[in-house]
C-alpha positions in Angstrom: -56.1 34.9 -12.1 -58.9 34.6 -9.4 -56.1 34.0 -7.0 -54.4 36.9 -7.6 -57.7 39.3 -7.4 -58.5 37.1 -4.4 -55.1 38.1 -2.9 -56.1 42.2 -3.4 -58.0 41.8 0.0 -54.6 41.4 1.9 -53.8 44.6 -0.1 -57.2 45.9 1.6 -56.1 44.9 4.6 -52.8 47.3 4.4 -50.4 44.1 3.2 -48.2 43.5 0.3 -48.5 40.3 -1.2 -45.7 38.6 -3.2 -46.8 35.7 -5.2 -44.6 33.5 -7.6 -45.8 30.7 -10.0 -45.3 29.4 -13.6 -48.6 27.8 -16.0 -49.5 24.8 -16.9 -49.7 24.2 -19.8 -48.9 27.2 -21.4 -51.1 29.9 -21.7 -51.9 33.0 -23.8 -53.1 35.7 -21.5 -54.6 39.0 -22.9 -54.9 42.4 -21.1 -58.6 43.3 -19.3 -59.0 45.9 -22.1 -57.4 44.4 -25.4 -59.5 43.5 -27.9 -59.1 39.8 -29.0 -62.4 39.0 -30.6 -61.8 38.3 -34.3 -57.8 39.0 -33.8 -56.6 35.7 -32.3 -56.7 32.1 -33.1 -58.1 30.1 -29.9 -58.7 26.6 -31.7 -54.4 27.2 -32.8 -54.1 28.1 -29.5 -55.6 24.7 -28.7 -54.2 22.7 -31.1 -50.5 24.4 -30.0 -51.4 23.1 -26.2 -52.4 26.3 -25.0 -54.9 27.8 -22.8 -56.4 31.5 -23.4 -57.3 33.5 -20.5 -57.5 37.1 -19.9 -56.0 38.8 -17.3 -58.1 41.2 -14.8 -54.6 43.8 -15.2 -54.0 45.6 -18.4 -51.4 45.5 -21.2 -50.9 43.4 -24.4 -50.8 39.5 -24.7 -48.0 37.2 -23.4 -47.9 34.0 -23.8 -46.7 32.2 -20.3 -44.3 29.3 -21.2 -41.0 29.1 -20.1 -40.9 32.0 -18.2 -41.7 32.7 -14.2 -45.4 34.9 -13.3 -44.8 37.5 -10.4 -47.9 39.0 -9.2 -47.8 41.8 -6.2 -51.0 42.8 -4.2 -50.7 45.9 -2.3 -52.8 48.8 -0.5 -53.7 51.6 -3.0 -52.5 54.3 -1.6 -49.0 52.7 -1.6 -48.2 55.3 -4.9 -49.5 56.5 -8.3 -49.8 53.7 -10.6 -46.2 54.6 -12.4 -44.3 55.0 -9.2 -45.9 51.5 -8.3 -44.9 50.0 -11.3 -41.1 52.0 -11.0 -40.5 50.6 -7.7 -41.3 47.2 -8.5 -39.4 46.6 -11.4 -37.0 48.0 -9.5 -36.9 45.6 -7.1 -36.9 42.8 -9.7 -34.0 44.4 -10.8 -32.5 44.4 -8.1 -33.4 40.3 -7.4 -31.9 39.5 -11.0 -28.7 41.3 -9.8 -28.0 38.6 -7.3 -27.7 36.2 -10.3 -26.0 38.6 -11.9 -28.0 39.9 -14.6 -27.5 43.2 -15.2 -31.0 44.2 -15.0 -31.9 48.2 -15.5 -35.0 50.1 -15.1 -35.8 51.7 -18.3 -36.2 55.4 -17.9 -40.1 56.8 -16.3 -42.2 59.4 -18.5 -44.6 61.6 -17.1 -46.5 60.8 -20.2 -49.9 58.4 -20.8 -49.5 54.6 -20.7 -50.4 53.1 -24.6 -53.5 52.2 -25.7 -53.4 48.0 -25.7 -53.4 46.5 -29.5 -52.4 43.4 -31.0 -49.0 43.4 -30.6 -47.5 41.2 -28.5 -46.4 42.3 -24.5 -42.6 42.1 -25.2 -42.1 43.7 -28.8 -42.0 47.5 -27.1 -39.8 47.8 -24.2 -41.5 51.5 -22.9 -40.8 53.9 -19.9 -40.8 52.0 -16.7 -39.7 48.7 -17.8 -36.9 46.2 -16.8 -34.5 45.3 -19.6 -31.7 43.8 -19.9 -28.7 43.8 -23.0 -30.9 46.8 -24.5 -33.9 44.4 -24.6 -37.4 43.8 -22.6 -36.8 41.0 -20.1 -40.1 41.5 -18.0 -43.7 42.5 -19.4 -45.9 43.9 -16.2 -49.8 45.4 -15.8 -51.6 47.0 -13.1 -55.2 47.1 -12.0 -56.7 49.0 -8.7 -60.1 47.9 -7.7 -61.8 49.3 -4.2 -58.5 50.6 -2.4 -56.5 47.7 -3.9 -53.5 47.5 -6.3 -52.6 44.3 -8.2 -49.6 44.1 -10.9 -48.8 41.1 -12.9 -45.7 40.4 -14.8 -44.0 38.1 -16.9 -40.2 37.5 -16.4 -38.6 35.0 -19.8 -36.8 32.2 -19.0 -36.7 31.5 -22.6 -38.1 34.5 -25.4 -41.1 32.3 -27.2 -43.6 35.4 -27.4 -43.2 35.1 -31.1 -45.6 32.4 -31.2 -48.2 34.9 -29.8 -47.5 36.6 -33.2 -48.2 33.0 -34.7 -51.5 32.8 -32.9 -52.6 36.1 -34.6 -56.2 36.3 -37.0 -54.8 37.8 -40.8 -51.7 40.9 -40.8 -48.6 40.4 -41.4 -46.3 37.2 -41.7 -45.1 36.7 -37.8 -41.8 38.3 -37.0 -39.4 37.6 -34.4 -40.2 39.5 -30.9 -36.9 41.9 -29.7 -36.8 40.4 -25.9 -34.6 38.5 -24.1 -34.7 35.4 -21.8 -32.5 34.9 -18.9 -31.2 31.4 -20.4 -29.6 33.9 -23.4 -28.3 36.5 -20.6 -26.7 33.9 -18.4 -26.0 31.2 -20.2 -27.7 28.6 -18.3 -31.4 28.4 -16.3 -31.5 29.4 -13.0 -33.1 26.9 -10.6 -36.9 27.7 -9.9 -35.7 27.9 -5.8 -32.6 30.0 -6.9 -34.6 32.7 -9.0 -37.8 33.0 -6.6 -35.6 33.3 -3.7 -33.0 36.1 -5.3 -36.3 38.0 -6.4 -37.2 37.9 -2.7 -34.3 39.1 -1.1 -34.6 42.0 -4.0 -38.2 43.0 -2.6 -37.1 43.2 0.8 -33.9 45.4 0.3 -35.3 47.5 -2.3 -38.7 47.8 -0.7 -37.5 47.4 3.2 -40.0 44.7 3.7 -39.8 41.1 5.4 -41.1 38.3 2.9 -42.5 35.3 4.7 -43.7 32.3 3.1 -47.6 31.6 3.6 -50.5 30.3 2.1 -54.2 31.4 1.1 -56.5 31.1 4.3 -59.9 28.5 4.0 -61.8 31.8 3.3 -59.1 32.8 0.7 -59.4 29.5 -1.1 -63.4 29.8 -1.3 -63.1 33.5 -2.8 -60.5 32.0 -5.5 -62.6 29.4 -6.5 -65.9 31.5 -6.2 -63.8 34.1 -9.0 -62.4 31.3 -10.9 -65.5 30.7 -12.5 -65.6 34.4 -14.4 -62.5 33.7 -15.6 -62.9 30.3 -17.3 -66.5 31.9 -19.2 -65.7 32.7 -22.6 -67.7 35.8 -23.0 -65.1 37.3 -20.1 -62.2 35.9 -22.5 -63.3 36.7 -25.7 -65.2 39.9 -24.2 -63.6 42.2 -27.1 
């Protein structure tokens, strides 16, 4: 996480940042405004082999196992936040293609984003969304901070965000969660350099720009670990 808000001053700077990583271990990551105080299990978490954090973007909890973490850093005034979000699942789309997923952008509202509850990222596929067989295959957030946009996003491998359900305080008995892993879509798991370099090529044709390999400068590396501190405190975790 401190990485990724690190990364918002290349967006300062007027540069789009692609990033690409997976956790470990596992993690249960809630939105910056979801209330999880009192609502979920961190000692389960624990005893499950899971970490809790909470992400600086918005949206609902995901739980990051088996699945690949894209975060994009980008100037502000690059869009609203829905054509933002829009044209980047529409470049993941259009990565996933290359595997041959039949990835679709489901269809933009004008209206309000919702309110972040309890429910888990991936039960609701809503307007904006990438799908796949009539099912969420990607859960994404955004946050813009001082002429800087940064959106997160979850892409399954494998659909285990019914064990965020699991991790809930009280309500209902869990239920299964209506999204879909690429595993179930292709039949088999793409190779990490296989997926991360189809979702490349998919940001440069869709968004016309180059994508070149780098890594986080001395200063860079300093800022991370200087913001990596906020987000291993509790009272930023458990906030609300």
């Amino acid at each position: 996480m401190a990485i990724d808000e690190t990364l918002m001053g290349a967006g300062r700077r007027g540069e789009m940042t692609l990033r690409l990583y997976r956790w470990e271990p596992g993690c249960l990551s809630f939105g910056r405004n979801q209330t999880a105080r009192g609502r979920y299990d961190g000692d389960r978490a624990a005893e499950l082999g899971y970490d809790v954090v909470r992400r600086p973007t918005g949206g609902r909890s995901v739980l990051h196992h088996r699945e690949l973490t894209y975060a994009v850093t980008a100037p502000a005034d690059w869009g609203s936040l829905r054509d933002v979000y829009i044209r980047i699942n529409r470049a993941l789309a259009a990565g996933l293609r290359l595997l041959g997923v039949d990835a679709t952008v489901q269809g933009a509202s004008d209206g309000p984003a919702p309110r972040p509850t309890v429910r888990a990222c991936f039960r609701d596929p809503l307007p904006g969304e990438l799908t796949a067989a009539g099912r969420k295959l990607a859960g994404s957030a955004q946050w813009r901070e001082a002429g800087a946009l940064l959106q997160h996003g979850s892409l399954l491998l494998h659909n285990d965000q019914a064990v965020v359900e699991r991790l809930r305080t009280g309500g209902p008995p869990p239920a299964e969660v209506p999204a879909v892993g690429l595993v179930e879509l292709l039949g088999r798991e793409p190779g990490p350099e296989e997926l991360e370099t189809a979702l490349a090529t998919g940001f440069e044709r869709e968004l016309s720009v180059e994508i070149v390999p780098d890594r986080l400068t001395s200063e860079e590396t300093l800022t991370a670990e200087r913001l990596a501190a906020g987000y291993r405190d509790p009272n930023w975790t458990w906030r609300r």
